[in-house]
C-alpha positions in Angstrom: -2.8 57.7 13.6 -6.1 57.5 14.2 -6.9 55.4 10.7 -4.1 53.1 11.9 -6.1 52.7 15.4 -9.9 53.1 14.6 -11.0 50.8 17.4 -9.2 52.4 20.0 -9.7 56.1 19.4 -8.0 58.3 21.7 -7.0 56.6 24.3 -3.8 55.1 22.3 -1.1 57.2 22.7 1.8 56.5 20.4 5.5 57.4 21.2 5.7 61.1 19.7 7.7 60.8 16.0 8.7 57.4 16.4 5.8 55.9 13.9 6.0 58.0 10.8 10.0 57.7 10.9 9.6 53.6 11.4 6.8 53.4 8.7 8.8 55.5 6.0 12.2 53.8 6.8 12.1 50.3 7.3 9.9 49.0 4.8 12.9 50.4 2.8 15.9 49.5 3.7 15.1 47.6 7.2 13.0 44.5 6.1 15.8 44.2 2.9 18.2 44.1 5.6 16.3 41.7 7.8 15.8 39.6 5.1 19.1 39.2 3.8 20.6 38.5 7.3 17.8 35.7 8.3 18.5 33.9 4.5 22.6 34.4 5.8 21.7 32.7 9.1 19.2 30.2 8.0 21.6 28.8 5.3 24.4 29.0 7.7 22.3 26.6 10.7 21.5 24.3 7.6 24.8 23.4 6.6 25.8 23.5 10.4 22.9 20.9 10.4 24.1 18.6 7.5 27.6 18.6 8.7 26.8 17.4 12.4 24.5 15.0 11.3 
């Protein structure tokens, strides 16, 4: 933790286990999930958009 915070050294205290777990899983299957569901609700407003319009 202390490569990911050089500049502030010790007196960063992360939340105990929470990092690691969040680093190693959602770059996997987390941002693909994110990604699908903004592209889902972007092309949803869009065509909300051209209808109203």
């Amino acid at each position: 933790m202390q490569s990911l915070y050089p500049f502030v050294g010790e007196t960063h205290v992360p939340r105990p286990e929470l990092p690691p777990k969040l680093m190693q899983r959602v770059p996997s299957r987390g941002s693909i999930l994110l990604l699908i569901f903004y592209s889902l609700v972007h092309r949803c407003a869009w065509l909300i958009l051209r209808l109203y319009q």
